[in-house]
C-alpha positions in Angstrom: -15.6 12.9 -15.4 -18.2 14.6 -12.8 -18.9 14.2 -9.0 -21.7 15.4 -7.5 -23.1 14.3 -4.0 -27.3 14.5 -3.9 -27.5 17.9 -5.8 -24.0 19.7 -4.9 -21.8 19.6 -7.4 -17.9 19.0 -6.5 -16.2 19.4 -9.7 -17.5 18.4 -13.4 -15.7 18.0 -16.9 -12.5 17.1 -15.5 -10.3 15.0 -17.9 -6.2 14.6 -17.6 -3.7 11.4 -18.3 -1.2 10.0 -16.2 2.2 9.0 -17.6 3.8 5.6 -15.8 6.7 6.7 -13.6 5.4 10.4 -13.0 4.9 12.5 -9.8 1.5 14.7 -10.1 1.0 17.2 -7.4 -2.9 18.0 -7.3 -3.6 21.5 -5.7 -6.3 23.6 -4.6 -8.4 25.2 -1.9 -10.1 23.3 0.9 -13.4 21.9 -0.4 -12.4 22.2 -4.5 -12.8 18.2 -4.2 -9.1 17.3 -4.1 -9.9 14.4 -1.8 -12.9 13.2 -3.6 -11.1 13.5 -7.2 -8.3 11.2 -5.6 -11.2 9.0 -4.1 -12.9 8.4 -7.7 -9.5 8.0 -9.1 -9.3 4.5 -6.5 -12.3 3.3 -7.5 -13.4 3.9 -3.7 -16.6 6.2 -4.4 -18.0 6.0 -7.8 -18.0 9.4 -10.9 -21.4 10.9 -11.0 -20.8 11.1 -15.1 -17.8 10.1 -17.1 -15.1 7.2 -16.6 -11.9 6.0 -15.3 -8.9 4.3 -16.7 -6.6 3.0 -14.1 -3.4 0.6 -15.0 -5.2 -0.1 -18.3 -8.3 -1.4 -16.4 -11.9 0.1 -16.6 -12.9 0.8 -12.9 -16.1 2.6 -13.1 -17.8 -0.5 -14.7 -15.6 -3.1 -13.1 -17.3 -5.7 -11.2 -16.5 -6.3 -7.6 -14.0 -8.5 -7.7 -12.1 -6.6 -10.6 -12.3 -3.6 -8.7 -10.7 -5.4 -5.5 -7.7 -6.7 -7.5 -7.1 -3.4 -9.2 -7.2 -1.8 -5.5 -4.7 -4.3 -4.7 -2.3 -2.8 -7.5 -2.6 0.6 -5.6 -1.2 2.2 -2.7 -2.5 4.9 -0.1 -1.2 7.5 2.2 -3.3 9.8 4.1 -3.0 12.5 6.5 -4.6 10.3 9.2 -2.5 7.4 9.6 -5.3 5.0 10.6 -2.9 2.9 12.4 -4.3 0.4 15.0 -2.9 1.6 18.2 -2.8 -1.9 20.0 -0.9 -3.7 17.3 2.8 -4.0 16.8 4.2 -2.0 13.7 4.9 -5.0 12.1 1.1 -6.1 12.1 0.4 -2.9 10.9 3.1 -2.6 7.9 1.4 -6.5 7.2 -2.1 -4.7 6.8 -1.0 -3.5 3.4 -1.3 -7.3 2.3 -4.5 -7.5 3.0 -5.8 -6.5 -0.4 -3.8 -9.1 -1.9 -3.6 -12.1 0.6 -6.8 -11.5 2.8 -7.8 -13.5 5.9 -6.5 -13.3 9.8 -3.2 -14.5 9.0 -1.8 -10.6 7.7 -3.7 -9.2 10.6 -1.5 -9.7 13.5 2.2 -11.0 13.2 2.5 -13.4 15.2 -0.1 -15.8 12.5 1.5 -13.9 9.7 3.9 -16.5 7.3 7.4 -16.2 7.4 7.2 -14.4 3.7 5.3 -11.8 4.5 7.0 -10.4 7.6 10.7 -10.5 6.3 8.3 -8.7 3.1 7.2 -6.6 5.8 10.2 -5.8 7.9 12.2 -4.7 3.9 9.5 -2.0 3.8 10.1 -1.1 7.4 13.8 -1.3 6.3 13.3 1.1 3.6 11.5 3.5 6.1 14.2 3.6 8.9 11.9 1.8 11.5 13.3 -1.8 11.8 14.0 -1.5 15.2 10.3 -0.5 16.1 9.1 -3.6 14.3 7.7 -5.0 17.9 6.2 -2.0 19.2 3.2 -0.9 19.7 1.7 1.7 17.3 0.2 3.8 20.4 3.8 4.4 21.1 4.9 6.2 18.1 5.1 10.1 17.0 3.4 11.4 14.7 6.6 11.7 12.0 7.2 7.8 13.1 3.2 7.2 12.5 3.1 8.2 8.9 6.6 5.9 8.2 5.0 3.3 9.2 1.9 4.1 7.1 4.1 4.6 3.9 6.0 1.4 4.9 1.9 0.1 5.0 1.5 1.3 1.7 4.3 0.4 -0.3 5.0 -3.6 1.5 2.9 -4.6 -1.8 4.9 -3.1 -4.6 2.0 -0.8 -5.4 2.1 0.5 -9.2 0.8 3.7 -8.5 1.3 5.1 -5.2 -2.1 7.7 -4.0 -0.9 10.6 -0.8 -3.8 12.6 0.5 -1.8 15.6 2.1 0.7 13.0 3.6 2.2 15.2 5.9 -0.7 17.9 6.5 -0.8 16.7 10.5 3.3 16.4 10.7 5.3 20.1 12.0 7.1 21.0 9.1 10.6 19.5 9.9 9.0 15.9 10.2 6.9 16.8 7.2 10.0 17.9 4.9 11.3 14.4 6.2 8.2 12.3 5.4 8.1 13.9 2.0 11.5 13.1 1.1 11.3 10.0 2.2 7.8 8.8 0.1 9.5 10.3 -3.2 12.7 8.8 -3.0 11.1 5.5 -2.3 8.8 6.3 -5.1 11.6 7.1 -8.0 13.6 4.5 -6.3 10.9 2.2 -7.1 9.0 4.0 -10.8 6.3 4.3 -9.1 3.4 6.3 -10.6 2.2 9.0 -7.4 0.0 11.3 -7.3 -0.5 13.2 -4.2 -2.7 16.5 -3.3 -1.2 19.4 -1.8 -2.0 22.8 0.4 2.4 23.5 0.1 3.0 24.9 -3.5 6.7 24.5 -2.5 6.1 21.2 -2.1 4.1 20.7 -5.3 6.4 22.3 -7.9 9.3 20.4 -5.7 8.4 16.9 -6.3 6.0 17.0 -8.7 6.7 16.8 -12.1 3.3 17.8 -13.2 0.9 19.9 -11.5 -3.2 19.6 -11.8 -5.1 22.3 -10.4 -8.5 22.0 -9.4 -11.0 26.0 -8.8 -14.2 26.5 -8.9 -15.2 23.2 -9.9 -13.0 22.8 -12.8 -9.7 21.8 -14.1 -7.9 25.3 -14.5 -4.5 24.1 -14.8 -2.8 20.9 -16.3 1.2 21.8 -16.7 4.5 20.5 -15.8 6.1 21.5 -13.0 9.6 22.9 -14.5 6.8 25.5 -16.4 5.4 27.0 -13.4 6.7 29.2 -10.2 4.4 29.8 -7.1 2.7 32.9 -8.6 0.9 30.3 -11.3 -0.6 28.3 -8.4 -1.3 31.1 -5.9 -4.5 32.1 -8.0 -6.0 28.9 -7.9 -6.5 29.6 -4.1 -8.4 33.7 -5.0 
């Protein structure tokens, strides 16, 4: 596939498979279109040339209501938590139904049905934040934040799991913690995840593939176990 925006090209040619189950670190420099490739990937902004195969589903043609369902198989963490700071944890954590069971009644908790928030509070289990279930987001720090955002994510069973440099705003010991916390829950789970990357520590660590995106194009496409940090250094020259 190709992405351009007006008459910028972001990256073109770009072609790689996913295998159920797998963790694929995508690396690069700022601005060689890691976000945007993940962004295609979802459906969320559409290929300039080329398709996409997601879950066994065509989601460059699919019609609007396909392409909402498939979202709903999916999961996303981002370096920006996008919480909302007036609501309770809980009401956020229920946001991740949304995509499945729309409507004002996964918005805030207290409408929300008794299924969803013990559904809910499991993923806030699995996080290590039951206790903060009743406060308010505002409240949080910023390791706290993105636990709640991967609690967010994961409350629907997502398939495959999507992490846009999930711990990029964290200081590095909340970071390490974050990240060991998303892939064990991730393994835990066989959940497909694929998550971009500035830390090639972190990418050959819980990756089990590594995509690297330069100048536009795919330069590397190779399991982790193959490569050291030398192999991923030049992709940033």
């Amino acid at each position: 596939m190709s992405k351009q925006f007006g008459d910028t090209p972001v990256f073109s040619d770009i072609s790689f498979r996913l295998a159920r189950g797998e963790a694929t670190a995508l690396v690069g420099a700022n601005g060689a279109g890691k976000s945007t490739l993940l962004r295609c990937l979802m459906g969320l902004i559409p290929v300039t040339a080329g398709t996409v195969r997601l879950l066994d589903q065509e989601a460059t043609s699919a019609r609007p209501a396909d392409l909402r369902a498939l979202r709903a198989r999916v999961g996303l963490v981002s370096q920006k938590h996008n919480l909302v700071p007036r609501l309770s944890v809980l009401s956020n954590v229920l946001h991740g139904l949304l995509g499945q069971q729309p409507g004002v009644r996964h918005w805030c908790h207290g409408f929300a049905p008794q299924a969803s928030r013990q559904q809910a509070m499991r993923a806030l289990e699995k996080v290590g934040l039951t206790e903060f279930a009743m406060r308010r987001a505002e409240r949080l720090s910023g390791g706290q934040s993105q636990r709640v955002a991967i609690a967010r994510a994961i409350v629907s069973a997502p398939e495959v799991l999507f992490a846009d440099e999930p711990c990029a705003s964290l200081d590095p010991s909340a970071g390490e913690d974050v990240m060991e916390l998303f892939f064990d829950l991730a393994r835990q789970d066989g959940v497909t995840v694929v998550f971009t990357s500035h830390n090639i520590d972190h990418a050959l660590r819980y990756g089990d593939r590594v995509l690297g995106l330069a100048q536009g194009r795919m330069k590397l496409d190779a399991t982790a176990a193959s490569l050291n940090a030398d192999d991923l250094r030049g992709l940033y020259d």
